[in-house]
C-alpha positions in Angstrom: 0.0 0.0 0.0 1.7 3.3 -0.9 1.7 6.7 1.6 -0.5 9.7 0.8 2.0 12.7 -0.1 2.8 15.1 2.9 0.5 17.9 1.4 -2.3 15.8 1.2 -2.2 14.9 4.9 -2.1 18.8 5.7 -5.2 19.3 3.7 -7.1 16.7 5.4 -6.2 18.0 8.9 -7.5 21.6 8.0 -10.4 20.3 6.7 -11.0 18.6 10.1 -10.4 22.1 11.9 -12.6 23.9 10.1 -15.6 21.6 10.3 -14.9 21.6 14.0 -15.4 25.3 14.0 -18.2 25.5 11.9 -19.6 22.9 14.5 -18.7 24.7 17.4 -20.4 28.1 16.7 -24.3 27.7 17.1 -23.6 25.4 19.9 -21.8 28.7 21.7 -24.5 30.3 20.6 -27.0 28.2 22.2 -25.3 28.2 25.4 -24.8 31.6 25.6 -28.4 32.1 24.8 -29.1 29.5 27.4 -27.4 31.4 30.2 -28.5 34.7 29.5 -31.9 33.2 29.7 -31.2 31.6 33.0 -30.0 34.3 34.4 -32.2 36.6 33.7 -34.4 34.2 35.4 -31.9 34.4 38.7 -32.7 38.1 38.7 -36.1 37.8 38.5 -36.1 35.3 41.1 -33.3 37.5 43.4 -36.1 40.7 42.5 -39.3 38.6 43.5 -37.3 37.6 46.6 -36.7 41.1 48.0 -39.7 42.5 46.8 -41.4 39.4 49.2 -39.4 39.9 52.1 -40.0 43.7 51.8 -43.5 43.0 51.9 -43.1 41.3 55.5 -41.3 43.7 57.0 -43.5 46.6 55.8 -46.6 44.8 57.4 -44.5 44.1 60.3 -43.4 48.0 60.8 -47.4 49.0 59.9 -48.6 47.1 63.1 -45.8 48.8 65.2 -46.0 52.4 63.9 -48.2 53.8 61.6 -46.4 56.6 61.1 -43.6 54.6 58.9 -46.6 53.2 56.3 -45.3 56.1 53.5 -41.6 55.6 53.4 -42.3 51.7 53.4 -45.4 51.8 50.8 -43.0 54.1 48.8 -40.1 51.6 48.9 -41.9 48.6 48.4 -43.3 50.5 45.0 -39.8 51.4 43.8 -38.7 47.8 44.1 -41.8 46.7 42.4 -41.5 48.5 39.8 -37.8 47.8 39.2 -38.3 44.3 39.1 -41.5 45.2 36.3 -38.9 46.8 33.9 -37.0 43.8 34.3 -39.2 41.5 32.8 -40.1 44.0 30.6 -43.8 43.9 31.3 -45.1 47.8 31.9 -48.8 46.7 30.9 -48.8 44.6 33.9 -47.5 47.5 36.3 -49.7 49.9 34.7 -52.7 47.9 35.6 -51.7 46.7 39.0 -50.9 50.9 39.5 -54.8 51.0 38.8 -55.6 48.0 40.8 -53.8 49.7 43.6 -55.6 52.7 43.1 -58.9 51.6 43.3 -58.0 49.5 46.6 -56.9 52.5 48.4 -60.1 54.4 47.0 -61.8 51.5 48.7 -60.2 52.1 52.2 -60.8 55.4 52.1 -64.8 55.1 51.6 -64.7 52.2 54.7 -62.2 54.7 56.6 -60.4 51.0 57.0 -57.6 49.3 55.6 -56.5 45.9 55.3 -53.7 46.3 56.8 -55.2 47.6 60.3 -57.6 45.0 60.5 -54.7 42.5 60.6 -52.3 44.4 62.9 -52.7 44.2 67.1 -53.8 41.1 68.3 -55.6 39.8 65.7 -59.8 39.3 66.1 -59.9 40.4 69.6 -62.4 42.9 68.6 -60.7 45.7 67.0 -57.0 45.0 66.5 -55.6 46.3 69.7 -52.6 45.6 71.0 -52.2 44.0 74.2 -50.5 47.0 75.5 -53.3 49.0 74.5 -56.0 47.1 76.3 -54.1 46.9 79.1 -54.5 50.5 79.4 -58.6 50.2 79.5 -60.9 50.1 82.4 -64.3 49.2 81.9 -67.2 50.5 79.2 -69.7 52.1 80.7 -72.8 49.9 82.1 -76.1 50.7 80.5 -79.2 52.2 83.2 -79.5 49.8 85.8 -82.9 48.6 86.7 -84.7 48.8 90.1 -85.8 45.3 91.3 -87.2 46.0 94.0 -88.1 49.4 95.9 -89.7 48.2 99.7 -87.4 48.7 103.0 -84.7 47.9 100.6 -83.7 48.4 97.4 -82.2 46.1 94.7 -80.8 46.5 92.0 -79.7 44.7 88.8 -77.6 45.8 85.4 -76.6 43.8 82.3 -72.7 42.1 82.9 -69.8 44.3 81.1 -68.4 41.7 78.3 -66.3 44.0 75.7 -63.2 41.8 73.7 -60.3 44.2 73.9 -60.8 45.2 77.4 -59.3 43.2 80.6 -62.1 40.8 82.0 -64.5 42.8 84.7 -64.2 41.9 88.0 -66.7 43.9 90.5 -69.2 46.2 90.2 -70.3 49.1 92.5 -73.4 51.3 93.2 -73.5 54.8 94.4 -76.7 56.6 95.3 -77.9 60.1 95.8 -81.1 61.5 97.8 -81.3 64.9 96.4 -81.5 64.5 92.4 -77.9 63.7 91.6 -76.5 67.2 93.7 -74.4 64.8 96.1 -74.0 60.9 95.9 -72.5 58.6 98.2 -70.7 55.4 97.1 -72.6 52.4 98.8 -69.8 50.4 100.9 -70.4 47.0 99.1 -69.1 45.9 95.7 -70.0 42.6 94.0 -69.1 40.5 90.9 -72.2 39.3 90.0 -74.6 42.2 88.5 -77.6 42.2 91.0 -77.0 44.0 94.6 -79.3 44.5 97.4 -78.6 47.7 99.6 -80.3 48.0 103.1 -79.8 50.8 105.3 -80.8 53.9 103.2 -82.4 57.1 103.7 -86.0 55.9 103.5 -89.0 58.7 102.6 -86.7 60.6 100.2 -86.6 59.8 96.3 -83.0 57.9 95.7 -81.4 57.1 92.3 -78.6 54.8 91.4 -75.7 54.4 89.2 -73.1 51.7 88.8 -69.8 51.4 87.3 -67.5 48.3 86.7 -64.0 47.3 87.7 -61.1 45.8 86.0 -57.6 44.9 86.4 -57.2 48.7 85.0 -59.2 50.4 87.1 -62.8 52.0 87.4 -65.1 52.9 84.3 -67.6 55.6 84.4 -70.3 55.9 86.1 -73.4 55.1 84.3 -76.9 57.0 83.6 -79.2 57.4 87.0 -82.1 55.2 87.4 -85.4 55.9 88.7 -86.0 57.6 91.6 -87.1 55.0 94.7 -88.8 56.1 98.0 -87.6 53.3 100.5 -89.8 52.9 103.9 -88.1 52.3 106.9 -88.3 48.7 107.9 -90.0 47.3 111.0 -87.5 46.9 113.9 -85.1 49.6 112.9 -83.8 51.6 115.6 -84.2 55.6 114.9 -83.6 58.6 117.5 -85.1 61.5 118.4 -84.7 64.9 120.2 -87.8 67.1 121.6 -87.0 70.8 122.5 -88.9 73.9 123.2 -90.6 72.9 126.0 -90.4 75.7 127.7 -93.0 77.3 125.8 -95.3 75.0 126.4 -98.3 76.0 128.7 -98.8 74.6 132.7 -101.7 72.5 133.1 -102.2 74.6 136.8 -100.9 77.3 138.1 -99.3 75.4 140.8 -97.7 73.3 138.6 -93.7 73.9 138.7 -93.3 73.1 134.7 -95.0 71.7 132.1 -96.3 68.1 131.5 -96.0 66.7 127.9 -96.4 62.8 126.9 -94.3 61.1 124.7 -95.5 57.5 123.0 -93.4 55.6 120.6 -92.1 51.6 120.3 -90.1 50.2 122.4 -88.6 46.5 121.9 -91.5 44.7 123.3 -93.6 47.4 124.5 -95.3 51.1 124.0 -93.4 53.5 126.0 -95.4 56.2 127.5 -94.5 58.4 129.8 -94.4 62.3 131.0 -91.4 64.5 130.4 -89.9 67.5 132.2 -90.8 70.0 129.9 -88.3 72.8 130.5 -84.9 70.2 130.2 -86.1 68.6 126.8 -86.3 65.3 126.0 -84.2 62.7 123.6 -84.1 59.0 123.3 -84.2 56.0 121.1 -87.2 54.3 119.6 -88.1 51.2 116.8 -90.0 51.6 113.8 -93.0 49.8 114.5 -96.5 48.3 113.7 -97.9 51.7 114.4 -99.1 53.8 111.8 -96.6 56.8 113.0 -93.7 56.4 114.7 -93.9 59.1 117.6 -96.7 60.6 119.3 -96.2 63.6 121.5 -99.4 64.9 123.7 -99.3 68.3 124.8 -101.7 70.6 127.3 -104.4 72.1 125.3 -103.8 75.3 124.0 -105.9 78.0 122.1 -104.7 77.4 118.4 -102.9 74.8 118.9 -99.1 74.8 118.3 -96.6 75.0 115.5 -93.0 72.6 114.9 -90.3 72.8 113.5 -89.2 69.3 112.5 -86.0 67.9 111.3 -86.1 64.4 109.8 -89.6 63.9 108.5 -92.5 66.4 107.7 -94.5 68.3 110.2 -96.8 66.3 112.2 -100.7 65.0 111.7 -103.0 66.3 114.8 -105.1 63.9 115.9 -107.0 65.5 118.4 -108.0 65.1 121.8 -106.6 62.5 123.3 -109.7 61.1 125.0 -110.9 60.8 121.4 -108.2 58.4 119.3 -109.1 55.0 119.6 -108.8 52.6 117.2 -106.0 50.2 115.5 -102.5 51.8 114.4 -102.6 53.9 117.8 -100.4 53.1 121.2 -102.3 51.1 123.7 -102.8 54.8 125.9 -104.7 55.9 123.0 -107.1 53.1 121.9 -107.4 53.2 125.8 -108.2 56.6 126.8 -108.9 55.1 131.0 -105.0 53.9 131.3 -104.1 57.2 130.6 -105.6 59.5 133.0 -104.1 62.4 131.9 -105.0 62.2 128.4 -108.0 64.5 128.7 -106.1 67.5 129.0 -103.9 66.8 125.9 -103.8 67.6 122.0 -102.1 64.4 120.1 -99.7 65.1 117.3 -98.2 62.5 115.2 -94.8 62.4 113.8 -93.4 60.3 111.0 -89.2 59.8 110.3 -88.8 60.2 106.8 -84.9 60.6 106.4 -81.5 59.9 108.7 -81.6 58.6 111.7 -83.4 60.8 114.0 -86.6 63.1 113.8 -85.6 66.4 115.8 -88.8 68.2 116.9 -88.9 71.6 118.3 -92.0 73.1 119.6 -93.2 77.0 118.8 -96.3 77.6 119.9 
Protein backbone atom coordinates (compact mmCIF):
# COMPACT_ATOMS: atom_id res chain seq x y z
CA UNK A 1 0.00 0.00 0.00
CA UNK A 2 1.67 3.33 -0.90
CA UNK A 3 1.74 6.70 1.64
CA UNK A 4 -0.52 9.65 0.79
CA UNK A 5 1.99 12.75 -0.07
CA UNK A 6 2.76 15.11 2.89
CA UNK A 7 0.51 17.87 1.39
CA UNK A 8 -2.26 15.84 1.15
CA UNK A 9 -2.21 14.89 4.88
CA UNK A 10 -2.06 18.75 5.71
CA UNK A 11 -5.19 19.27 3.69
CA UNK A 12 -7.11 16.73 5.36
CA UNK A 13 -6.25 18.02 8.87
CA UNK A 14 -7.46 21.60 8.02
CA UNK A 15 -10.40 20.25 6.75
CA UNK A 16 -11.00 18.62 10.07
CA UNK A 17 -10.42 22.08 11.92
CA UNK A 18 -12.56 23.86 10.11
CA UNK A 19 -15.60 21.59 10.26
CA UNK A 20 -14.93 21.60 14.05
CA UNK A 21 -15.44 25.32 13.99
CA UNK A 22 -18.22 25.45 11.93
CA UNK A 23 -19.62 22.90 14.49
CA UNK A 24 -18.75 24.69 17.38
CA UNK A 25 -20.35 28.07 16.68
CA UNK A 26 -24.34 27.75 17.06
CA UNK A 27 -23.65 25.37 19.95
CA UNK A 28 -21.78 28.68 21.72
CA UNK A 29 -24.46 30.33 20.61
CA UNK A 30 -27.05 28.24 22.19
CA UNK A 31 -25.31 28.16 25.40
CA UNK A 32 -24.81 31.57 25.61
CA UNK A 33 -28.40 32.12 24.81
CA UNK A 34 -29.14 29.52 27.44
CA UNK A 35 -27.37 31.42 30.20
CA UNK A 36 -28.48 34.65 29.49
CA UNK A 37 -31.86 33.20 29.72
CA UNK A 38 -31.19 31.64 32.97
CA UNK A 39 -29.99 34.34 34.43
CA UNK A 40 -32.24 36.63 33.67
CA UNK A 41 -34.45 34.17 35.36
CA UNK A 42 -31.88 34.39 38.67
CA UNK A 43 -32.74 38.11 38.71
CA UNK A 44 -36.09 37.82 38.54
CA UNK A 45 -36.12 35.27 41.09
CA UNK A 46 -33.34 37.47 43.38
CA UNK A 47 -36.05 40.66 42.48
CA UNK A 48 -39.30 38.63 43.50
CA UNK A 49 -37.33 37.61 46.61
CA UNK A 50 -36.70 41.13 47.96
CA UNK A 51 -39.72 42.52 46.76
CA UNK A 52 -41.38 39.38 49.16
CA UNK A 53 -39.43 39.86 52.09
CA UNK A 54 -39.97 43.67 51.77
CA UNK A 55 -43.50 43.04 51.91
CA UNK A 56 -43.08 41.31 55.49
CA UNK A 57 -41.28 43.66 56.98
CA UNK A 58 -43.53 46.60 55.85
CA UNK A 59 -46.58 44.82 57.40
CA UNK A 60 -44.55 44.07 60.32
CA UNK A 61 -43.45 48.03 60.84
CA UNK A 62 -47.37 49.03 59.86
CA UNK A 63 -48.59 47.09 63.12
CA UNK A 64 -45.81 48.79 65.23
CA UNK A 65 -46.00 52.36 63.87
CA UNK A 66 -48.16 53.81 61.58
CA UNK A 67 -46.38 56.58 61.11
CA UNK A 68 -43.56 54.57 58.87
CA UNK A 69 -46.59 53.18 56.26
CA UNK A 70 -45.29 56.13 53.46
CA UNK A 71 -41.56 55.57 53.40
CA UNK A 72 -42.32 51.68 53.42
CA UNK A 73 -45.44 51.80 50.75
CA UNK A 74 -42.97 54.08 48.81
CA UNK A 75 -40.05 51.62 48.86
CA UNK A 76 -41.88 48.57 48.42
CA UNK A 77 -43.31 50.46 45.01
CA UNK A 78 -39.83 51.36 43.80
CA UNK A 79 -38.65 47.78 44.14
CA UNK A 80 -41.82 46.68 42.37
CA UNK A 81 -41.52 48.46 39.78
CA UNK A 82 -37.80 47.80 39.20
CA UNK A 83 -38.29 44.32 39.06
CA UNK A 84 -41.52 45.20 36.29
CA UNK A 85 -38.89 46.85 33.87
CA UNK A 86 -36.97 43.81 34.31
CA UNK A 87 -39.19 41.49 32.84
CA UNK A 88 -40.14 43.98 30.61
CA UNK A 89 -43.82 43.90 31.32
CA UNK A 90 -45.12 47.80 31.86
CA UNK A 91 -48.81 46.69 30.89
CA UNK A 92 -48.84 44.62 33.93
CA UNK A 93 -47.51 47.49 36.25
CA UNK A 94 -49.74 49.92 34.69
CA UNK A 95 -52.72 47.85 35.57
CA UNK A 96 -51.70 46.72 39.03
CA UNK A 97 -50.90 50.92 39.53
CA UNK A 98 -54.76 50.99 38.77
CA UNK A 99 -55.61 48.01 40.82
CA UNK A 100 -53.80 49.74 43.65
CA UNK A 101 -55.56 52.67 43.12
CA UNK A 102 -58.89 51.55 43.33
CA UNK A 103 -58.05 49.53 46.61
CA UNK A 104 -56.87 52.51 48.42
CA UNK A 105 -60.07 54.41 46.97
CA UNK A 106 -61.77 51.46 48.71
CA UNK A 107 -60.20 52.13 52.17
CA UNK A 108 -60.77 55.38 52.15
CA UNK A 109 -64.79 55.13 51.55
CA UNK A 110 -64.70 52.21 54.68
CA UNK A 111 -62.16 54.70 56.59
CA UNK A 112 -60.41 51.04 57.03
CA UNK A 113 -57.61 49.32 55.64
CA UNK A 114 -56.52 45.91 55.32
CA UNK A 115 -53.69 46.30 56.84
CA UNK A 116 -55.23 47.61 60.31
CA UNK A 117 -57.62 44.98 60.50
CA UNK A 118 -54.66 42.51 60.58
CA UNK A 119 -52.29 44.40 62.93
CA UNK A 120 -52.68 44.21 67.12
CA UNK A 121 -53.81 41.11 68.34
CA UNK A 122 -55.61 39.85 65.67
CA UNK A 123 -59.78 39.35 66.08
CA UNK A 124 -59.90 40.42 69.60
CA UNK A 125 -62.44 42.87 68.56
CA UNK A 126 -60.66 45.66 67.02
CA UNK A 127 -57.05 44.95 66.53
CA UNK A 128 -55.65 46.34 69.66
CA UNK A 129 -52.56 45.57 70.96
CA UNK A 130 -52.20 43.98 74.25
CA UNK A 131 -50.50 47.01 75.49
CA UNK A 132 -53.34 48.98 74.51
CA UNK A 133 -55.97 47.14 76.32
CA UNK A 134 -54.08 46.87 79.10
CA UNK A 135 -54.55 50.51 79.41
CA UNK A 136 -58.61 50.20 79.50
CA UNK A 137 -60.91 50.10 82.35
CA UNK A 138 -64.34 49.19 81.92
CA UNK A 139 -67.24 50.50 79.24
CA UNK A 140 -69.65 52.10 80.66
CA UNK A 141 -72.77 49.89 82.06
CA UNK A 142 -76.07 50.74 80.46
CA UNK A 143 -79.23 52.18 83.17
CA UNK A 144 -79.53 49.75 85.85
CA UNK A 145 -82.94 48.64 86.74
CA UNK A 146 -84.68 48.76 90.09
CA UNK A 147 -85.83 45.27 91.26
CA UNK A 148 -87.24 46.03 93.96
CA UNK A 149 -88.12 49.41 95.86
CA UNK A 150 -89.71 48.25 99.74
CA UNK A 151 -87.44 48.73 102.99
CA UNK A 152 -84.67 47.86 100.64
CA UNK A 153 -83.72 48.44 97.41
CA UNK A 154 -82.20 46.07 94.65
CA UNK A 155 -80.84 46.51 91.98
CA UNK A 156 -79.71 44.69 88.84
CA UNK A 157 -77.58 45.79 85.40
CA UNK A 158 -76.58 43.84 82.30
CA UNK A 159 -72.65 42.07 82.94
CA UNK A 160 -69.83 44.28 81.07
CA UNK A 161 -68.35 41.71 78.34
CA UNK A 162 -66.28 44.05 75.71
CA UNK A 163 -63.21 41.83 73.68
CA UNK A 164 -60.34 44.19 73.90
CA UNK A 165 -60.75 45.25 77.37
CA UNK A 166 -59.26 43.23 80.63
CA UNK A 167 -62.08 40.83 82.04
CA UNK A 168 -64.49 42.75 84.72
CA UNK A 169 -64.19 41.94 88.02
CA UNK A 170 -66.69 43.91 90.54
CA UNK A 171 -69.23 46.21 90.23
CA UNK A 172 -70.27 49.12 92.52
CA UNK A 173 -73.40 51.25 93.22
CA UNK A 174 -73.54 54.78 94.43
CA UNK A 175 -76.75 56.56 95.30
CA UNK A 176 -77.90 60.13 95.85
CA UNK A 177 -81.10 61.51 97.78
CA UNK A 178 -81.30 64.87 96.37
CA UNK A 179 -81.51 64.50 92.37
CA UNK A 180 -77.93 63.67 91.59
CA UNK A 181 -76.48 67.24 93.71
CA UNK A 182 -74.38 64.81 96.08
CA UNK A 183 -73.98 60.93 95.86
CA UNK A 184 -72.49 58.61 98.23
CA UNK A 185 -70.72 55.39 97.14
CA UNK A 186 -72.65 52.42 98.81
CA UNK A 187 -69.79 50.44 100.86
CA UNK A 188 -70.45 46.99 99.09
CA UNK A 189 -69.10 45.92 95.69
CA UNK A 190 -69.98 42.61 93.96
CA UNK A 191 -69.14 40.52 90.85
CA UNK A 192 -72.25 39.31 90.00
CA UNK A 193 -74.62 42.18 88.48
CA UNK A 194 -77.65 42.21 91.01
CA UNK A 195 -76.98 44.03 94.56
CA UNK A 196 -79.31 44.46 97.43
CA UNK A 197 -78.56 47.69 99.59
CA UNK A 198 -80.29 47.97 103.11
CA UNK A 199 -79.84 50.78 105.34
CA UNK A 200 -80.77 53.86 103.25
CA UNK A 201 -82.37 57.09 103.72
CA UNK A 202 -85.97 55.93 103.47
CA UNK A 203 -88.99 58.67 102.56
CA UNK A 204 -86.71 60.62 100.22
CA UNK A 205 -86.64 59.83 96.32
CA UNK A 206 -83.00 57.92 95.69
CA UNK A 207 -81.45 57.14 92.29
CA UNK A 208 -78.57 54.84 91.37
CA UNK A 209 -75.74 54.41 89.19
CA UNK A 210 -73.11 51.70 88.81
CA UNK A 211 -69.75 51.38 87.33
CA UNK A 212 -67.49 48.26 86.66
CA UNK A 213 -64.03 47.33 87.73
CA UNK A 214 -61.06 45.82 86.03
CA UNK A 215 -57.62 44.90 86.35
CA UNK A 216 -57.23 48.72 84.97
CA UNK A 217 -59.17 50.38 87.10
CA UNK A 218 -62.76 52.02 87.45
CA UNK A 219 -65.13 52.93 84.25
CA UNK A 220 -67.63 55.56 84.36
CA UNK A 221 -70.28 55.93 86.05
CA UNK A 222 -73.35 55.14 84.31
CA UNK A 223 -76.91 56.96 83.59
CA UNK A 224 -79.17 57.38 86.97
CA UNK A 225 -82.13 55.19 87.36
CA UNK A 226 -85.40 55.90 88.71
CA UNK A 227 -85.97 57.59 91.62
CA UNK A 228 -87.09 54.98 94.66
CA UNK A 229 -88.75 56.11 98.04
CA UNK A 230 -87.60 53.34 100.47
CA UNK A 231 -89.77 52.95 103.94
CA UNK A 232 -88.10 52.26 106.87
CA UNK A 233 -88.31 48.70 107.92
CA UNK A 234 -89.99 47.34 110.96
CA UNK A 235 -87.47 46.90 113.90
CA UNK A 236 -85.08 49.63 112.88
CA UNK A 237 -83.82 51.64 115.64
CA UNK A 238 -84.20 55.64 114.90
CA UNK A 239 -83.56 58.57 117.52
CA UNK A 240 -85.06 61.49 118.40
CA UNK A 241 -84.70 64.88 120.24
CA UNK A 242 -87.85 67.10 121.59
CA UNK A 243 -86.98 70.80 122.46
CA UNK A 244 -88.94 73.88 123.17
CA UNK A 245 -90.55 72.87 126.03
CA UNK A 246 -90.42 75.70 127.69
CA UNK A 247 -93.02 77.28 125.75
CA UNK A 248 -95.33 74.98 126.44
CA UNK A 249 -98.34 75.98 128.71
CA UNK A 250 -98.84 74.63 132.74
CA UNK A 251 -101.67 72.53 133.08
CA UNK A 252 -102.23 74.60 136.77
CA UNK A 253 -100.90 77.30 138.06
CA UNK A 254 -99.35 75.42 140.84
CA UNK A 255 -97.72 73.33 138.57
CA UNK A 256 -93.65 73.94 138.69
CA UNK A 257 -93.27 73.08 134.69
CA UNK A 258 -95.00 71.73 132.10
CA UNK A 259 -96.33 68.08 131.51
CA UNK A 260 -95.96 66.65 127.92
CA UNK A 261 -96.37 62.80 126.89
CA UNK A 262 -94.26 61.12 124.74
CA UNK A 263 -95.52 57.47 123.01
CA UNK A 264 -93.45 55.57 120.57
CA UNK A 265 -92.11 51.63 120.34
CA UNK A 266 -90.06 50.16 122.39
CA UNK A 267 -88.65 46.50 121.91
CA UNK A 268 -91.54 44.70 123.32
CA UNK A 269 -93.55 47.41 124.50
CA UNK A 270 -95.27 51.09 123.99
CA UNK A 271 -93.37 53.46 125.99
CA UNK A 272 -95.38 56.21 127.48
CA UNK A 273 -94.48 58.41 129.80
CA UNK A 274 -94.42 62.32 131.02
CA UNK A 275 -91.39 64.52 130.39
CA UNK A 276 -89.95 67.51 132.22
CA UNK A 277 -90.75 70.04 129.90
CA UNK A 278 -88.27 72.79 130.45
CA UNK A 279 -84.91 70.21 130.20
CA UNK A 280 -86.09 68.61 126.76
CA UNK A 281 -86.35 65.31 126.01
CA UNK A 282 -84.17 62.65 123.62
CA UNK A 283 -84.11 59.02 123.27
CA UNK A 284 -84.16 55.95 121.15
CA UNK A 285 -87.24 54.26 119.57
CA UNK A 286 -88.13 51.17 116.83
CA UNK A 287 -90.04 51.61 113.76
CA UNK A 288 -92.98 49.75 114.48
CA UNK A 289 -96.51 48.35 113.74
CA UNK A 290 -97.88 51.68 114.42
CA UNK A 291 -99.13 53.78 111.83
CA UNK A 292 -96.58 56.79 113.02
CA UNK A 293 -93.65 56.42 114.68
CA UNK A 294 -93.90 59.13 117.61
CA UNK A 295 -96.71 60.61 119.31
CA UNK A 296 -96.16 63.63 121.46
CA UNK A 297 -99.44 64.86 123.68
CA UNK A 298 -99.34 68.27 124.78
CA UNK A 299 -101.69 70.64 127.26
CA UNK A 300 -104.43 72.06 125.28
CA UNK A 301 -103.76 75.32 124.04
CA UNK A 302 -105.86 77.97 122.10
CA UNK A 303 -104.74 77.45 118.45
CA UNK A 304 -102.90 74.77 118.91
CA UNK A 305 -99.11 74.77 118.29
CA UNK A 306 -96.58 74.98 115.47
CA UNK A 307 -92.96 72.65 114.86
CA UNK A 308 -90.27 72.78 113.48
CA UNK A 309 -89.19 69.26 112.49
CA UNK A 310 -85.97 67.92 111.31
CA UNK A 311 -86.06 64.43 109.77
CA UNK A 312 -89.58 63.88 108.51
CA UNK A 313 -92.54 66.40 107.74
CA UNK A 314 -94.54 68.32 110.23
CA UNK A 315 -96.78 66.26 112.19
CA UNK A 316 -100.65 64.96 111.73
CA UNK A 317 -102.99 66.26 114.81
CA UNK A 318 -105.06 63.89 115.87
CA UNK A 319 -107.02 65.52 118.38
CA UNK A 320 -107.95 65.08 121.84
CA UNK A 321 -106.57 62.49 123.26
CA UNK A 322 -109.65 61.06 125.00
CA UNK A 323 -110.93 60.80 121.41
CA UNK A 324 -108.22 58.39 119.31
CA UNK A 325 -109.07 55.03 119.61
CA UNK A 326 -108.85 52.57 117.15
CA UNK A 327 -105.96 50.23 115.52
CA UNK A 328 -102.50 51.79 114.41
CA UNK A 329 -102.62 53.88 117.78
CA UNK A 330 -100.39 53.10 121.23
CA UNK A 331 -102.30 51.13 123.74
CA UNK A 332 -102.81 54.81 125.89
CA UNK A 333 -104.74 55.90 122.95
CA UNK A 334 -107.12 53.06 121.90
CA UNK A 335 -107.42 53.22 125.84
CA UNK A 336 -108.16 56.64 126.83
CA UNK A 337 -108.92 55.06 131.03
CA UNK A 338 -105.03 53.88 131.33
CA UNK A 339 -104.05 57.22 130.57
CA UNK A 340 -105.57 59.48 132.97
CA UNK A 341 -104.08 62.44 131.94
CA UNK A 342 -105.01 62.21 128.42
CA UNK A 343 -108.03 64.46 128.65
CA UNK A 344 -106.14 67.52 129.00
CA UNK A 345 -103.94 66.84 125.93
CA UNK A 346 -103.81 67.65 122.02
CA UNK A 347 -102.15 64.42 120.07
CA UNK A 348 -99.67 65.11 117.32
CA UNK A 349 -98.18 62.51 115.22
CA UNK A 350 -94.80 62.35 113.77
CA UNK A 351 -93.43 60.29 110.96
CA UNK A 352 -89.16 59.78 110.28
CA UNK A 353 -88.76 60.16 106.83
CA UNK A 354 -84.90 60.60 106.44
CA UNK A 355 -81.51 59.88 108.71
CA UNK A 356 -81.64 58.58 111.69
CA UNK A 357 -83.42 60.76 114.02
CA UNK A 358 -86.60 63.11 113.84
CA UNK A 359 -85.64 66.41 115.84
CA UNK A 360 -88.79 68.23 116.91
CA UNK A 361 -88.89 71.64 118.25
CA UNK A 362 -92.04 73.10 119.58
CA UNK A 363 -93.15 76.95 118.78
CA UNK A 364 -96.28 77.55 119.90
Amino acid sequence: MRLRSPKFLLVTVFALIALALNSSVPMASADGSSDKSSSQSRSESSDHSQDSDHSEDQGSEECEDDGDDSSSHSSSASIKKSSSKKISAPKNESSRKEKNDDDSRNDQEDDDSDSEENCGSGGNGGGDSPAEILKRVPKTIGTPTIATCTTDASLSWATVVSPGYAVVDSYRVQYSSNGGTTWTTYPTQTAANSLTLTGLPTAVALIFQVAAHNANGWGAWSASTAGCTLTAATGTTFGYTLDGLSNVPLLAPTDTYPTIAVDYQGVLTVVSRPVIATAGDSGDFLKGTFTHDLYVSLPIRAGGYTFTVTGGPAPVSLGNATSITGAGLPTTFADPANGYFYSLFQVYAFTITSGSTLAIVVNP
